[in-house]
C-alpha positions in Angstrom: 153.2 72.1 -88.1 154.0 69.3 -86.0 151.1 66.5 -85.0 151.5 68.0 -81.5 150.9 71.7 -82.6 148.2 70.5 -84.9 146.3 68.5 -82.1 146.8 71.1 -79.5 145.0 74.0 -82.0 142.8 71.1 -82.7 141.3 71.3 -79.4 141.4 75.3 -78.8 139.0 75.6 -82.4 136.5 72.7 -80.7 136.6 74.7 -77.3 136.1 77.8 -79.1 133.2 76.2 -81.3 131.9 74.5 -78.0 131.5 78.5 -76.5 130.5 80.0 -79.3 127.4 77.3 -79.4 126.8 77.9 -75.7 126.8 81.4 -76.2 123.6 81.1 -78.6 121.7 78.7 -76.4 122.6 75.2 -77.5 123.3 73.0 -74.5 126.1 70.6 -75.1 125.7 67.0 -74.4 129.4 65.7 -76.2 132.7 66.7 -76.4 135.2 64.6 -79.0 132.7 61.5 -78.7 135.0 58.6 -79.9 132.9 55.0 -81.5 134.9 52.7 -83.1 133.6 54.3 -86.8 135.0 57.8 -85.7 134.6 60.6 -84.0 132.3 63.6 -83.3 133.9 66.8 -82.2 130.9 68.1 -80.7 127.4 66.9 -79.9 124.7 69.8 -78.9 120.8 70.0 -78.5 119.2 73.1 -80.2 115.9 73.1 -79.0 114.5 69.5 -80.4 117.3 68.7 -82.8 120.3 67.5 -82.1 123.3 68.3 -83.6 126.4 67.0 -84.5 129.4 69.6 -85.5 132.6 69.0 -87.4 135.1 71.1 -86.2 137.5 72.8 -88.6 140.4 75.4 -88.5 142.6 75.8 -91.5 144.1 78.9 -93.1 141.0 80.2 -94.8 137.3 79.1 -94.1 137.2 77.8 -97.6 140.7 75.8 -96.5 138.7 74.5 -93.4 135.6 73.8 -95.7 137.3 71.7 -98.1 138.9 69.7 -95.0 135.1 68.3 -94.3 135.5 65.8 -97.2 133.0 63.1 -98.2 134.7 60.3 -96.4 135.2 62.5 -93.1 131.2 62.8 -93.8 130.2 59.3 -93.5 132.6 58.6 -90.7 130.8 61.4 -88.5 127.0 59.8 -89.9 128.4 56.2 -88.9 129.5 58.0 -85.3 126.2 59.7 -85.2 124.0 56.5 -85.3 126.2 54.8 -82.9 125.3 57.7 -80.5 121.9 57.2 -80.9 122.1 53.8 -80.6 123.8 54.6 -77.2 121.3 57.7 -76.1 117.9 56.5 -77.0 116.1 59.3 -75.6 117.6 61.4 -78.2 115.3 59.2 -81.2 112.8 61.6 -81.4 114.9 64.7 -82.1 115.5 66.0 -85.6 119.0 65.7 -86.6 121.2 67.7 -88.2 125.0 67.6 -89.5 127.0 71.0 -88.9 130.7 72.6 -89.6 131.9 75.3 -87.3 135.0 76.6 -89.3 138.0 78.8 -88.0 140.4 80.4 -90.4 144.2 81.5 -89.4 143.2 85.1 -89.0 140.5 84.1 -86.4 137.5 84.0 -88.7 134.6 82.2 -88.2 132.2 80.7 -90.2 129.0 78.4 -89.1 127.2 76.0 -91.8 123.8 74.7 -90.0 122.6 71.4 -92.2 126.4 71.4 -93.9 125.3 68.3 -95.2 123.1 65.6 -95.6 123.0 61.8 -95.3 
């Protein structure tokens, strides 16, 4: 696959991640927020948490799973507290780190509280 290709089905799993969130009632407040540590595919509000959602699609979810690696994690924390840093009404919400995941045969798996910090 070509960087093109790649990018382009890049976008199609974070628009269909972006749906499949509206669909169960989180509003979306970011799409592909860039900072200068990284960025955030997606950015949502579930009730008072915010969350902040790596987007993967790979061949298999466990593929797409592994792709969410430890430095990809900090990058998206660092990207996160620059966001709040930019949307202080947002300081009071709980926070929490998802992975939407999209396998080849048009699986999909979501991992509320993927991770940590």
């Amino acid at each position: 696959m070509n960087r093109e290709t790649g990018y382009k089905k890049g976008l199609m799993a974070e628009m269909r991640a972006a749906l499949w969130l509206r669909r169960r009632g989180y509003k979306l407040l970011a799409w592909r927020y860039k900072t200068k540590r990284g960025e955030i595919d997606l950015i949502a509000l579930e009730g008072n948490i915010l969350v902040f959602v790596e987007v993967k699609q790979r061949a298999s979810l466990t593929a797409a799973a592994e792709a969410i690696d430890p430095r990809s994690r900090q990058r998206i924390w660092q990207a996160a507290e620059l966001y709040l840093q930019a949307h202080p009404q947002y300081t009071d919400c709980d926070m929490r780190f998802d992975a939407i995941m999209f396998s080849a045969d048009k699986q999909i798996e979501h991992l509320p509280s993927a991770w940590g910090h």
